[in-house]
Structure formats: structure tokens, C-alpha cells
N, C-alpha and C positions, 0 to 999 in steps of 0.2 A: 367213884369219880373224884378226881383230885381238886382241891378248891383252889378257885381263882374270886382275884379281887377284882370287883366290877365297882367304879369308882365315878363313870357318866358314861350314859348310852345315847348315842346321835343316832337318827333316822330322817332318811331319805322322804319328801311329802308322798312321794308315790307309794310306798313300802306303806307308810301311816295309813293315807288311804287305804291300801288292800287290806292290811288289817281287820281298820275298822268295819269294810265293807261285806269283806269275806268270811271272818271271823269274829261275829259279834257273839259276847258282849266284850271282845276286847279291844284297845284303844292304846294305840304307843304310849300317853301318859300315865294309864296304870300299868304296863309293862315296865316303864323306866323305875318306875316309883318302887314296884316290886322290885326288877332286880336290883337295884343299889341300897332299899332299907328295909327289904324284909331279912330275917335273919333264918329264916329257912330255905333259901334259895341253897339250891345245888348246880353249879359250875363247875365241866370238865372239857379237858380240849377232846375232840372225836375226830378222827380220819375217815371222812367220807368219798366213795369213791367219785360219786356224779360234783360235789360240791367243794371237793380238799378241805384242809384242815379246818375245823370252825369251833367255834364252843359252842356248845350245848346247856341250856340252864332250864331248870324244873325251878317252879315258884307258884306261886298263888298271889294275885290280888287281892289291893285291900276289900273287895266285896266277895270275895271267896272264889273267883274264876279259876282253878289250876290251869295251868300251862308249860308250855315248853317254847322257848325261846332259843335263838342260832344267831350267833353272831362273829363277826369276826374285827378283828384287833384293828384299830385306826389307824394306828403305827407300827406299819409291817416290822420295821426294824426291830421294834420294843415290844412283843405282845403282851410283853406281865406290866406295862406302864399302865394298864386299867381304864382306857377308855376304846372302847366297841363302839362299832356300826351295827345294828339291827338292819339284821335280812328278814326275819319273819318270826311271826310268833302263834302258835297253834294251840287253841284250849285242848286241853285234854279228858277225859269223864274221869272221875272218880278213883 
């Protein structure tokens, strides 16, 4: 997976909501927190057929959540300028 710079990640309240709702124990602000200062995050862009282009990042929260996180670029124009929209984030087992 090719590394990309995640530099601030914006999310929608509805999207937080679902999250939190759907996906506990996760919570946009430990997803944001991971992807932009964990140093294990892994970030690559993926061609999906139902969703087009998005990036894909694997991380772990700071209380040990693994996840996988999908996001796509604020700035269509610029997508390496480093700041994403979070569409959803999905813990993952072990």
C-alpha cells in the first residue's frame, strides 16, 4: 500500500454518529487521532467498484481498537494536499 500523508480528517455529524453508534468502541475522535499521529497507520488509495476511488487506512487507536478507516480527499482537485473527509470507519478483530 503506497503511503499517503493524512495531515486533518473532517467528518460529517451523521457519519460520527454512525460510528459511534454502530461501531463501538469507536468514536471519530479516536479515529482522527489515530490516523494523523499514530505512526503505524497504513494509507493507500483503492479503486472500488460500488464507491470509486477512496483511501483506505489500517491504524489502531490509542486504547488498542484496530480498524480500517475509507476516506476521500477534501480537495478533489489536490488529493495529496492531506486533508480527507471520513466516510466510515470499521474495527477490525485481530
Amino acid at each position: 500500500m503506497a503511503s499517503i500523508i493524512i495531515a486533518e480528517v473532517l467528518c460529517d455529524d451523521a457519519i460520527a454518529d454512525k460510528i459511534r453508534d454502530k461501531h463501538p468502541p469507536l468514536t471519530f475522535p479516536a479515529v482522527r487521532q489515530a490516523l494523523i499521529y499514530a505512526r503505524d497507520v497504513q494509507a493507500g488509495w483503492e479503486e472500488d467498484q460500488e464507491h470509486g476511488r477512496r483511501v483506505a487506512a489500517r491504524g489502531m487507536t490509542y486504547a488498542g481498537t484496530l480498524f480500517v478507516a475509507y476516506l476521500s480527499p477534501l480537495n478533489e482537485n489536490d488529493p495529496e494536499e492531506g486533508t480527507f473527509k471520513l466516510r466510515t470507519a470499521i474495527p477490525k478483530p485481530d
